[in-house]
Backbone as a chain_set.jsonl record, in Angstrom:
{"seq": "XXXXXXXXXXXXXXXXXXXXXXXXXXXXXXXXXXXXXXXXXXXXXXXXXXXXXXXXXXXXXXXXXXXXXXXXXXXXXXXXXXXXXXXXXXXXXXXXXXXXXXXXXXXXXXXXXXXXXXXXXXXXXXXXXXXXXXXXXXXXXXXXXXXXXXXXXXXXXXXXXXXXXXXXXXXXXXXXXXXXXXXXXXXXXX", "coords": {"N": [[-12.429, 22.495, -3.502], [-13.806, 21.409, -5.522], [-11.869, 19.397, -6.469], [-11.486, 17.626, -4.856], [-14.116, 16.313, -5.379], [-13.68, 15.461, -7.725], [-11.445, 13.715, -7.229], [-13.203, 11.967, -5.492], [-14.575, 10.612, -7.632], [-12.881, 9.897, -9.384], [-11.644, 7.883, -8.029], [-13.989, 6.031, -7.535], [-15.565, 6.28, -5.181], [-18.064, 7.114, -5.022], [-19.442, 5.112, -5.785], [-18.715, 2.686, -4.428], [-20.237, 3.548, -1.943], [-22.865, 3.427, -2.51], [-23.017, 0.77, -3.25], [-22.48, -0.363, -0.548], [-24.416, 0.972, 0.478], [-26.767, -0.526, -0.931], [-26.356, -3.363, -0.041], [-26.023, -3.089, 2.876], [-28.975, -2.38, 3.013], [-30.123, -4.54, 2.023], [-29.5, -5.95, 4.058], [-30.442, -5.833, 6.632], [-33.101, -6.053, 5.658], [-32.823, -8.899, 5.385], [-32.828, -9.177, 8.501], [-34.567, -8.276, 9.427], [-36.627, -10.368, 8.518], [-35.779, -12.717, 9.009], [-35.331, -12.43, 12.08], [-37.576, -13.165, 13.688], [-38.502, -16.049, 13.717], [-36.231, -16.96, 14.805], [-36.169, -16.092, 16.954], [-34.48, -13.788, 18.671], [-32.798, -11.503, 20.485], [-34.246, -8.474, 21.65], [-32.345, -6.37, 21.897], [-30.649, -6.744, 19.649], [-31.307, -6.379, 16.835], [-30.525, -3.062, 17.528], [-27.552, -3.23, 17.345], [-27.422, -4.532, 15.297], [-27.971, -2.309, 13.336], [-26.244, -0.257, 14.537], [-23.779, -0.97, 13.944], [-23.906, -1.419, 11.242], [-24.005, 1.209, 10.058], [-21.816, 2.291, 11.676], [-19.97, 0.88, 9.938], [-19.98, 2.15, 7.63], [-18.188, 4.506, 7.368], [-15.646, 3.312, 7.35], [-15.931, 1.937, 5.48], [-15.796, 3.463, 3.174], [-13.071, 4.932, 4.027], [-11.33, 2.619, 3.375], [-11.873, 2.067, 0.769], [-11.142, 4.241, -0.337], [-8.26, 4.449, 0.883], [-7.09, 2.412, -0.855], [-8.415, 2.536, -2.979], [-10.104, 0.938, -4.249], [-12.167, -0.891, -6.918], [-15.639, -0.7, -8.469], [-16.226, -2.622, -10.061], [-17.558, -5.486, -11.903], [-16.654, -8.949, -10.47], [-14.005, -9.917, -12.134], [-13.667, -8.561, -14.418], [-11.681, -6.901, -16.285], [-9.503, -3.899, -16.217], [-9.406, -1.88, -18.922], [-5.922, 0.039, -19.392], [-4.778, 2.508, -20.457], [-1.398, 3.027, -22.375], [0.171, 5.201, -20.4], [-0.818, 5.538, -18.044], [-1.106, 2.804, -17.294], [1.927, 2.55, -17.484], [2.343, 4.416, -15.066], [1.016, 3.457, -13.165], [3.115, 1.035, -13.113], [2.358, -0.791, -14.406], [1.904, -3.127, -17.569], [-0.007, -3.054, -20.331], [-1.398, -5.045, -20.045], [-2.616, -5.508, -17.506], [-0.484, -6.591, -15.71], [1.961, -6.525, -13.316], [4.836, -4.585, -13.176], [8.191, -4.798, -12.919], [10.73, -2.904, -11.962], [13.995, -3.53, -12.5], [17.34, -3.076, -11.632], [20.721, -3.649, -12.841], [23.749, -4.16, -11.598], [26.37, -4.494, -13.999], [28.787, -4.877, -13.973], [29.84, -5.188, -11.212], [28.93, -7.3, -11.112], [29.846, -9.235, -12.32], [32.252, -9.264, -11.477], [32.265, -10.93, -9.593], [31.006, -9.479, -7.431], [28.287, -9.573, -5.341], [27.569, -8.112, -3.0], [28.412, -5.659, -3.898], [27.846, -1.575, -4.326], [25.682, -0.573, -6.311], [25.499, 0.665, -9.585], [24.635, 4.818, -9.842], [21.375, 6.093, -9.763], [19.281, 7.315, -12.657], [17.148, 8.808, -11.432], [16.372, 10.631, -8.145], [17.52, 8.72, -5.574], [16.387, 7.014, -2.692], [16.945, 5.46, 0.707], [15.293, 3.514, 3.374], [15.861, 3.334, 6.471], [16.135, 0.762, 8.889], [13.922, 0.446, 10.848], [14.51, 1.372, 14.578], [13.361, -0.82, 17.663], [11.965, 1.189, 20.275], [10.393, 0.577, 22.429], [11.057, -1.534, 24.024], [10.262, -4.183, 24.435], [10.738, -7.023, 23.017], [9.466, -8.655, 21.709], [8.539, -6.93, 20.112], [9.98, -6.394, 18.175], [9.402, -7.446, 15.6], [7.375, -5.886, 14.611], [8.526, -3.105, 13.9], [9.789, -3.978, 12.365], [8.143, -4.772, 10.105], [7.095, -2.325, 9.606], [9.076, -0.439, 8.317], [9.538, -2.363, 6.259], [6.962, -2.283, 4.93], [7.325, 0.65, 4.159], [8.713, 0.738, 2.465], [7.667, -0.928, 0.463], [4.913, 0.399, -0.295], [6.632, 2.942, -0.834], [8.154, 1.789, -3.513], [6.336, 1.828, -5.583], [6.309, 4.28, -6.37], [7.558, 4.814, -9.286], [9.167, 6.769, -10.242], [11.258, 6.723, -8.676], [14.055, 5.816, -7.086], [14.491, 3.357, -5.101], [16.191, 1.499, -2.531], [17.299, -1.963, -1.707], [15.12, -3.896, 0.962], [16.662, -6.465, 1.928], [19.44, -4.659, 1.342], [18.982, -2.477, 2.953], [18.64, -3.4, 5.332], [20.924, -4.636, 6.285], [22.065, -2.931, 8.213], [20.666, -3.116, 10.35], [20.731, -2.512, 14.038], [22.941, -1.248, 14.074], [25.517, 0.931, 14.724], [25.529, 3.419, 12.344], [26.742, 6.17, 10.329], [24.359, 8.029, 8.628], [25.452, 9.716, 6.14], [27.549, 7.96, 5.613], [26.113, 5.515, 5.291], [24.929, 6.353, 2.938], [26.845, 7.004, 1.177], [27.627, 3.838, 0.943], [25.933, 2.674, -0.266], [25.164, 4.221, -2.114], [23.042, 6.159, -2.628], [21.652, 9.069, -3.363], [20.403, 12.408, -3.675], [19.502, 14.753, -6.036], [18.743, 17.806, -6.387], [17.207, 19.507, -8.672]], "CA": [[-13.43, 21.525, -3.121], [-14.266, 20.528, -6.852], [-10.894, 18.551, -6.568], [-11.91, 16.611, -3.689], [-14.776, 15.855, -5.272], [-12.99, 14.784, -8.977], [-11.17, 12.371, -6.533], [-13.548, 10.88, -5.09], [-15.57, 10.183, -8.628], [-11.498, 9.046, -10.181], [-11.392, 6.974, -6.999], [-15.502, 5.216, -7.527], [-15.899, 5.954, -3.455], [-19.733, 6.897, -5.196], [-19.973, 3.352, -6.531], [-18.44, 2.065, -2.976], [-21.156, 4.033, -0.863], [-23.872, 2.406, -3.173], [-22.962, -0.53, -3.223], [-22.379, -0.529, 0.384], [-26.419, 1.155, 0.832], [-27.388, -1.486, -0.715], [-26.07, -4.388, 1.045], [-26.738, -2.987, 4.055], [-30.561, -2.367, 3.087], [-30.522, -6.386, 2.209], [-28.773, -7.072, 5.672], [-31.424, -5.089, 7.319], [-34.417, -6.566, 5.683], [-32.879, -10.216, 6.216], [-32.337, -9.456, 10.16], [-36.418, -8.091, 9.791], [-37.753, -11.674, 8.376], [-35.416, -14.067, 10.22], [-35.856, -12.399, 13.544], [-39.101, -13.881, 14.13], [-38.068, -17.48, 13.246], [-35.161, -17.567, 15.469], [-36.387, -15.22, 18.602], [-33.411, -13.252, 18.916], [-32.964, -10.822, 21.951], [-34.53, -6.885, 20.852], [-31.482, -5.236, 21.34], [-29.438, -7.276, 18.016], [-31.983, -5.533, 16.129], [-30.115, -2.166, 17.324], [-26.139, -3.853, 17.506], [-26.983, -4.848, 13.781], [-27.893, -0.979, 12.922], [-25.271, 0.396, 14.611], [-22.385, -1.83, 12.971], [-23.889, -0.712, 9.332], [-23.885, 2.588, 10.211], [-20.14, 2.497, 11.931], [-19.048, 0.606, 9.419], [-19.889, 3.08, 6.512], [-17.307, 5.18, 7.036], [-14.549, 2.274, 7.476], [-15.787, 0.942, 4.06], [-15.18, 4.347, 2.41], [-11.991, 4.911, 3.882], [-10.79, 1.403, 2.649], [-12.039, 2.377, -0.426], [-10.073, 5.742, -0.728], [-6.893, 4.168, 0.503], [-7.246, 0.883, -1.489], [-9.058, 2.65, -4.777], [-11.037, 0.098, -4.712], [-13.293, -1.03, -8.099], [-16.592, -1.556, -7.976], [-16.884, -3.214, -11.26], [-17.703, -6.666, -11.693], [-15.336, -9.48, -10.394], [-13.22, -10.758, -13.394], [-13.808, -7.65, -15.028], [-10.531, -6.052, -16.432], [-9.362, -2.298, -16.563], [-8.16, -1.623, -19.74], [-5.382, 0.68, -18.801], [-3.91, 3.304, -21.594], [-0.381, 3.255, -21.865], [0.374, 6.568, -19.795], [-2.02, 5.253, -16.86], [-0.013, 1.373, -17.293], [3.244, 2.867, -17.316], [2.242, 5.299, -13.742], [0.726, 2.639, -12.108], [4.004, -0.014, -12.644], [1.924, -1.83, -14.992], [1.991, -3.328, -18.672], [-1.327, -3.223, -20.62], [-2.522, -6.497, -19.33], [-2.422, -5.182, -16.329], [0.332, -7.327, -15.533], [2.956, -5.898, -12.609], [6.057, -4.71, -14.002], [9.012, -4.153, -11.559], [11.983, -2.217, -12.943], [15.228, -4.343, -11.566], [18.373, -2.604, -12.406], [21.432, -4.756, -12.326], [25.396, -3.478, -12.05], [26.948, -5.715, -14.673], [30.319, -4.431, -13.462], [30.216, -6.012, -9.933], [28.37, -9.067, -10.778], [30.826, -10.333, -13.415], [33.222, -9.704, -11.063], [32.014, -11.851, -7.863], [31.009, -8.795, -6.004], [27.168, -8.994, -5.088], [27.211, -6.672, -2.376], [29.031, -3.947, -4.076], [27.007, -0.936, -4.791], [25.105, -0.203, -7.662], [25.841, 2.426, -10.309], [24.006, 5.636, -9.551], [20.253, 5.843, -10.913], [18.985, 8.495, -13.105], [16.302, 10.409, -10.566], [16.69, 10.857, -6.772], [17.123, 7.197, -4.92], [16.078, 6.701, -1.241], [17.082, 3.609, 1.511], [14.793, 3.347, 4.344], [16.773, 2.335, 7.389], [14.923, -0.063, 9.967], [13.134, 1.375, 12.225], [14.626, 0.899, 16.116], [12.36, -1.137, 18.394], [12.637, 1.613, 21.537], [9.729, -0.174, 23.41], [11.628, -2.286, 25.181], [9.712, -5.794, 24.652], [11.711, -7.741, 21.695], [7.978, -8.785, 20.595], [7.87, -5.78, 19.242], [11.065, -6.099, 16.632], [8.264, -7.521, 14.386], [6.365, -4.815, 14.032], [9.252, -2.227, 13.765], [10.507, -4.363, 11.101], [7.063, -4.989, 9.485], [6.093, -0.71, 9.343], [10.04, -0.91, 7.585], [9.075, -3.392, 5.11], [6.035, -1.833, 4.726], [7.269, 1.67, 3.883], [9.434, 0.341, 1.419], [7.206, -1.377, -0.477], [4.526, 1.924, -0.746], [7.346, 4.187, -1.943], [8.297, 1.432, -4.392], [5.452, 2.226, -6.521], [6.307, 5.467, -7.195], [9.032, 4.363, -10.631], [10.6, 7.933, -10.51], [12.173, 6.996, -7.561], [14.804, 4.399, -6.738], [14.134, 3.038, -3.745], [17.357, 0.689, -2.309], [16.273, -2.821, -1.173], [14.903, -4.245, 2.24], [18.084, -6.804, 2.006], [20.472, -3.656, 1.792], [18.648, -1.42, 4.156], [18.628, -4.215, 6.805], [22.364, -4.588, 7.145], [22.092, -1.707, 8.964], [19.452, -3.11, 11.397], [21.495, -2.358, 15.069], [24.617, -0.639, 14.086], [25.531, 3.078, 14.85], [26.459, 3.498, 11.332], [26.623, 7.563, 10.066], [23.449, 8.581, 7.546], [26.442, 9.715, 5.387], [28.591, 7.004, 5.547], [25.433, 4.624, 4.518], [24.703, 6.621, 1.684], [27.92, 6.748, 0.661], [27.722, 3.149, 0.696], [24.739, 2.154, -0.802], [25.106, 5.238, -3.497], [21.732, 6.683, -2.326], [21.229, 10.788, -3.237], [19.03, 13.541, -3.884], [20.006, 15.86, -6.727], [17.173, 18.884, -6.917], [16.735, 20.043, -10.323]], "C": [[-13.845, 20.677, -4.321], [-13.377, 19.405, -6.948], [-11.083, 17.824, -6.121], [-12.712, 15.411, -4.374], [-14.77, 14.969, -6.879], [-12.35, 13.753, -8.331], [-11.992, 11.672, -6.155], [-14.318, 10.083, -6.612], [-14.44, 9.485, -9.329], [-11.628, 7.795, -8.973], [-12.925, 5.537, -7.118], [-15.546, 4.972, -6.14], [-17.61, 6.205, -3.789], [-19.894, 5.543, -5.35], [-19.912, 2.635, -5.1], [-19.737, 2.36, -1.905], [-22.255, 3.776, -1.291], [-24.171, 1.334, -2.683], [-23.404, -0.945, -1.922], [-23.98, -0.044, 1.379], [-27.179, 0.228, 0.483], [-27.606, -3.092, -0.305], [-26.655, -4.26, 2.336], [-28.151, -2.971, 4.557], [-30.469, -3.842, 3.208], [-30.278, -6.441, 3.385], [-29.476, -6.75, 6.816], [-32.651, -5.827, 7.041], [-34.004, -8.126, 5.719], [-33.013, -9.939, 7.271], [-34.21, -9.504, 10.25], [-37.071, -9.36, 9.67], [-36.877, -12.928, 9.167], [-35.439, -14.205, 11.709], [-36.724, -13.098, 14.467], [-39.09, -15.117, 14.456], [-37.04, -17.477, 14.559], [-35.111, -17.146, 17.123], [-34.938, -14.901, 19.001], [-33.768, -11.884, 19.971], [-33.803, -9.501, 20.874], [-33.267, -6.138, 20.613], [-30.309, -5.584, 19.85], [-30.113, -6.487, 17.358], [-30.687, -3.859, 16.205], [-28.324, -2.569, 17.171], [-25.917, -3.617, 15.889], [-26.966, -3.203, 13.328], [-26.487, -0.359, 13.36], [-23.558, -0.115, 14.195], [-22.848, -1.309, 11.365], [-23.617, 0.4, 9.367], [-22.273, 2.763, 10.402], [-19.526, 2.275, 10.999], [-18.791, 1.054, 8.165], [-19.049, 3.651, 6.191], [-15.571, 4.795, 7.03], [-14.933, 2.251, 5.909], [-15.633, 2.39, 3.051], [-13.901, 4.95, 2.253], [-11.223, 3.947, 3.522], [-10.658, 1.607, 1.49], [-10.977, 3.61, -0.954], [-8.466, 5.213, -1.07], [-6.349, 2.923, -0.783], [-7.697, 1.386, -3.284], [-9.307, 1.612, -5.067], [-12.344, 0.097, -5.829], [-14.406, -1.519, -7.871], [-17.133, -1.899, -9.392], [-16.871, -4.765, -10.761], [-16.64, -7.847, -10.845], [-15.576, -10.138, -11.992], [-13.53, -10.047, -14.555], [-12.768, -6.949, -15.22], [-10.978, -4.51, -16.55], [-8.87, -2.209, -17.316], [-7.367, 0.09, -19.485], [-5.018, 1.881, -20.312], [-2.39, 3.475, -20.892], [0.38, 4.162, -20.727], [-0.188, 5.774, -18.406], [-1.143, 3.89, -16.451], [1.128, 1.851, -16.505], [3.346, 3.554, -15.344], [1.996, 4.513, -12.986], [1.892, 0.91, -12.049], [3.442, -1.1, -13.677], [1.695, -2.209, -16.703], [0.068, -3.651, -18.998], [-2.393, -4.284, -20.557], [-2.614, -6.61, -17.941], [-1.657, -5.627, -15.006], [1.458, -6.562, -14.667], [4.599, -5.754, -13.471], [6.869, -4.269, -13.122], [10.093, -4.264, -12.151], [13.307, -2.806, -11.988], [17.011, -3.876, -12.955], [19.525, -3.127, -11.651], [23.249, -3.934, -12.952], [25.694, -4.831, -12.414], [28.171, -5.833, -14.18], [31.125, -5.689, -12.421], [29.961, -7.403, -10.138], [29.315, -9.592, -11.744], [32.367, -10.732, -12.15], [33.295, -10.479, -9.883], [31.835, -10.906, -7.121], [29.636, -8.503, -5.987], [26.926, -8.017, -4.146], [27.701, -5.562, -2.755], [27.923, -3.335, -4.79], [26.917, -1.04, -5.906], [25.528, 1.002, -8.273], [24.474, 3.567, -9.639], [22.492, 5.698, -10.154], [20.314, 7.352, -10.785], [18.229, 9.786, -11.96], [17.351, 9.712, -8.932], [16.768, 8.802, -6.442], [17.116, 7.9, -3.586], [15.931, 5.155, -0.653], [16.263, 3.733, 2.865], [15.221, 2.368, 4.915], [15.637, 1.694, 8.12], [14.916, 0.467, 10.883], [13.685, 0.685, 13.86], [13.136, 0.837, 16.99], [12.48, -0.143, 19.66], [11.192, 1.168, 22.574], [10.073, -0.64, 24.719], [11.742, -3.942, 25.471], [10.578, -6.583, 22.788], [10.869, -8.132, 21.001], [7.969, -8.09, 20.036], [9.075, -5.508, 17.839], [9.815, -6.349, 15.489], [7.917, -6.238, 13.72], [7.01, -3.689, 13.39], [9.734, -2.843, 12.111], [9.552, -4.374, 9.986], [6.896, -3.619, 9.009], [7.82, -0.717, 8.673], [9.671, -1.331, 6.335], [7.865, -2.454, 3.972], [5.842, -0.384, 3.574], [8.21, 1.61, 2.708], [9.07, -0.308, 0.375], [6.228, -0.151, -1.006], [5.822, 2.358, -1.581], [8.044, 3.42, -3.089], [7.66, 1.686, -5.573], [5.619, 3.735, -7.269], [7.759, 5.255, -8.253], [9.922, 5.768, -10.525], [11.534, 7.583, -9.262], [13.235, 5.928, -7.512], [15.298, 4.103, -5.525], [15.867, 1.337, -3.518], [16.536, -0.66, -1.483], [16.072, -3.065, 0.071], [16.437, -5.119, 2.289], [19.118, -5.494, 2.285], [20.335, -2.612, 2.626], [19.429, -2.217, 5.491], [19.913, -4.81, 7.221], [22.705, -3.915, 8.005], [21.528, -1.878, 9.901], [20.979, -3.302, 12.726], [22.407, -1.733, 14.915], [24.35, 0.649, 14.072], [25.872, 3.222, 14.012], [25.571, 5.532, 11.128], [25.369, 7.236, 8.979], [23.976, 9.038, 6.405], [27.109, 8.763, 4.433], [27.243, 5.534, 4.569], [24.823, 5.209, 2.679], [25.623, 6.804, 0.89], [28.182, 5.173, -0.24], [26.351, 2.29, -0.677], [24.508, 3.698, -2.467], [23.858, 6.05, -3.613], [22.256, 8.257, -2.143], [20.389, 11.28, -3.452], [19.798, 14.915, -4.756], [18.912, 17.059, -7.199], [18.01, 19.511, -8.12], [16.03, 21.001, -10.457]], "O": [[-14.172, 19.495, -4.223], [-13.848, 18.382, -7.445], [-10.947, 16.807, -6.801], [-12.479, 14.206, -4.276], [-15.577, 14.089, -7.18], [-12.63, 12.659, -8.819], [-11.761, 10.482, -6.373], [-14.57, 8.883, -6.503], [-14.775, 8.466, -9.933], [-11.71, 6.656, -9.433], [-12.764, 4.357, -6.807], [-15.568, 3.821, -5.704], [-18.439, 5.668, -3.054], [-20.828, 5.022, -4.74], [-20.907, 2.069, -4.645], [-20.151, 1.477, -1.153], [-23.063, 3.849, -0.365], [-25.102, 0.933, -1.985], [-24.387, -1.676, -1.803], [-24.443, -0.482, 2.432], [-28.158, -0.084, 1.159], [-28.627, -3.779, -0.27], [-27.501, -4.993, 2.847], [-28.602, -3.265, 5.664], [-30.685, -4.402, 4.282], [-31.052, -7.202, 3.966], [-29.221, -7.273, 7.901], [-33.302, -6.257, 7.994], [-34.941, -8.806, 6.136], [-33.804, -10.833, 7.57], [-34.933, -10.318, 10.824], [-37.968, -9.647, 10.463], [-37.376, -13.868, 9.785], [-35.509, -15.203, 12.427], [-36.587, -13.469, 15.632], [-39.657, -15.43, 15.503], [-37.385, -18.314, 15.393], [-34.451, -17.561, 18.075], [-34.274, -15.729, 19.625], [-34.896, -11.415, 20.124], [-33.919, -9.584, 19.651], [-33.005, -5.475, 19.61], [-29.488, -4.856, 19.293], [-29.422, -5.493, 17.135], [-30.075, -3.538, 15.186], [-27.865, -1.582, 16.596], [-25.027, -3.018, 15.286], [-25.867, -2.803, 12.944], [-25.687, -0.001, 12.496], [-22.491, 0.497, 14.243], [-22.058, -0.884, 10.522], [-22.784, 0.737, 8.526], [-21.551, 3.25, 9.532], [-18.566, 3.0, 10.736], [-17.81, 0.698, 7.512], [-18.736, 3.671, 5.001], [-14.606, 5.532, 6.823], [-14.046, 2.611, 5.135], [-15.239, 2.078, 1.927], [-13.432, 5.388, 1.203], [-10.106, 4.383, 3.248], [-9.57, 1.441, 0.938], [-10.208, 3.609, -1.915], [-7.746, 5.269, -2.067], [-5.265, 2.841, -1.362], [-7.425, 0.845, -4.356], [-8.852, 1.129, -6.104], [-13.314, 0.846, -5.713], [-14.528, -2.562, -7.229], [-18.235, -1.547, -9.812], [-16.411, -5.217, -9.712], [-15.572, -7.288, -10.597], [-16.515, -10.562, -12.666], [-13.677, -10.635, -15.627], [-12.628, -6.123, -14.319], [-12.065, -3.992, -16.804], [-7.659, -2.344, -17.144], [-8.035, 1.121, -19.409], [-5.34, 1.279, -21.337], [-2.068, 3.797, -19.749], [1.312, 3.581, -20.17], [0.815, 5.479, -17.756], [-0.534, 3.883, -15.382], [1.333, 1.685, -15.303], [4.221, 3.202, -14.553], [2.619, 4.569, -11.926], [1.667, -0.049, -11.31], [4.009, -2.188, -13.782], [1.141, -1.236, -17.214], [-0.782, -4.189, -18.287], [-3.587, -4.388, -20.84], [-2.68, -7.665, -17.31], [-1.879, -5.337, -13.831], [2.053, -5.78, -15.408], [5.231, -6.583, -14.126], [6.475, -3.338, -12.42], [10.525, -5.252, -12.743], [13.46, -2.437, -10.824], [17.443, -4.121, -14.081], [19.614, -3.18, -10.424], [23.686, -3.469, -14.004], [25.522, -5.882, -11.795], [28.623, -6.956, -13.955], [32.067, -6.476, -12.506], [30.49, -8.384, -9.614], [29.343, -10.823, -11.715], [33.091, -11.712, -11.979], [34.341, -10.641, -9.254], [32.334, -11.037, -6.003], [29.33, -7.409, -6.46], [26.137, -7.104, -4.39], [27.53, -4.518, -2.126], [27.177, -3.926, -5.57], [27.796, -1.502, -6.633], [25.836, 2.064, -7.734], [23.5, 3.101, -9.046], [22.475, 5.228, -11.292], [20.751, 8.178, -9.984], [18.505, 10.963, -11.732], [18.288, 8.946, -8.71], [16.154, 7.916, -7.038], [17.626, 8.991, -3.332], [15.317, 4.168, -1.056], [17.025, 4.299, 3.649], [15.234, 1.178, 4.598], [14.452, 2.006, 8.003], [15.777, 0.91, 11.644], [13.257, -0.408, 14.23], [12.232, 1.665, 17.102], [13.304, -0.664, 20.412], [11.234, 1.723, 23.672], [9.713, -0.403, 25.872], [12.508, -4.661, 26.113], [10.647, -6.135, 21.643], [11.036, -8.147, 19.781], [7.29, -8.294, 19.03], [9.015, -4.725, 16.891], [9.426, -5.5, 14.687], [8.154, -5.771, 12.606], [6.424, -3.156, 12.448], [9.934, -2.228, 11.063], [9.986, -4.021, 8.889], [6.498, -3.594, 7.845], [7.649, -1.847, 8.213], [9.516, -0.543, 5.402], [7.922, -2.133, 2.785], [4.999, -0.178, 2.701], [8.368, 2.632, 2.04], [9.804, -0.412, -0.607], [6.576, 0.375, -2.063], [5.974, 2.136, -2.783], [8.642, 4.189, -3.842], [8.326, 1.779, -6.604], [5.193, 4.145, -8.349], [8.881, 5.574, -7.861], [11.139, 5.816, -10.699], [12.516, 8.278, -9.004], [12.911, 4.977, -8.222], [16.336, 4.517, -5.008], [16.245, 0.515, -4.353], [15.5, -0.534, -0.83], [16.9, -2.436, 0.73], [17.399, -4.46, 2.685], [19.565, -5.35, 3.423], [21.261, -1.906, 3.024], [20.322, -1.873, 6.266], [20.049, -5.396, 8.295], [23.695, -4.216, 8.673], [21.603, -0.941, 10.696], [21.982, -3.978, 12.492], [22.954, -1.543, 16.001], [23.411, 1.317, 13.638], [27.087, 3.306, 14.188], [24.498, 5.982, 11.527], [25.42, 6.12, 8.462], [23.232, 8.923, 5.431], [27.228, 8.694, 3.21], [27.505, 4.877, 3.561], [24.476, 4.584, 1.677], [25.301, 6.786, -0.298], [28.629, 5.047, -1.38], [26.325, 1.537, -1.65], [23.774, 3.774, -3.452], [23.631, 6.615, -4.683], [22.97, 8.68, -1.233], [19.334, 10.647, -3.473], [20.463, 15.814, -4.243], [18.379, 17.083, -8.309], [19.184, 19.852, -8.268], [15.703, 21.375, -11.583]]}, "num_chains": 1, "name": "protein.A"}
């Protein structure tokens, strides 16, 4: 339970649930002095309470997933190298995205040929089949795809294969084998 509660204090969800008490007090004692002025029905009075209230525990889970700062705006983090490096980022907190390039193929005119092997584990997230039914819905299949490929990008030990080379794959019965074969994607436990 102490862990929990070291996350939430690494995370600043205290600073978030502050912050967020005291907004809501202001947004409470505006509704109290403009009420009057504008003759608004009685029950907004309770609508407005029960939206601060609901929305408490939205604005903490935002906060959790998001690790959201509640420092100033235009207030940097200075990062320490170690902390930089984990989170993808150079000490100006500047994105750094590790792009590893087969010299091999590309000299020789072959952009789609695989890549050499990387050091840790790689993983290709295939595209997700729409089985709905409605073709509106490729979006979305393709979007939670996209999606899940950009998350597990962040983690650098990994080497994640790109949305371009996943998505050749979008419709075809191809083997789980046979694509990792192709694409050079393994898992070597250590």
């Amino acid at each position: 339970m102490a862990d929990f509660f070291e996350e939430l204090k690494r995370r600043h969800i205290y600073r978030i649930a502050a912050a967020y008490a005291v907004v809501a007090w202001l947004l409470i004692q505006l509704y109290n002095n403009l009420t009057p002025m504008l003759k608004v029905p009685d029950w907004t009075g309770t609508l407005v309470l029960v939206l601060l209230i609901g929305g408490f525990p939205v604005a903490l889970i935002f906060a959790w997933i998001l690790e959201l700062n509640a420092s100033p705006v235009g207030e940097g983090v200075a990062l320490n190298s170690a902390a930089a490096k984990l989170r993808g980022q150079d000490k100006s907190g500047e994105a750094v995205v590790p792009i590893q390039i087969n010299r091999a193929h590309a000299e020789a005119g072959e952009p789609d040929a695989p890549i050499d092997a990387p050091d840790g584990p790689s993983l290709v997230v295939l595209p997700f089949a729409n089985m709905s039914g409605d073709p509106g819905q490729d979006y979305f299949a393709d979007g939670l795809t996209e999606d899940i490929i950009t998350e597990l990008s962040r983690f650098h030990h990994l080497f994640i294969i790109s949305r371009n080379s996943a998505f050749r794959y979008k419709g075809k019965a191809v083997g789980v084998r046979q694509v990792a074969r192709e694409l050079n994607v393994e898992y070597d436990r250590r």
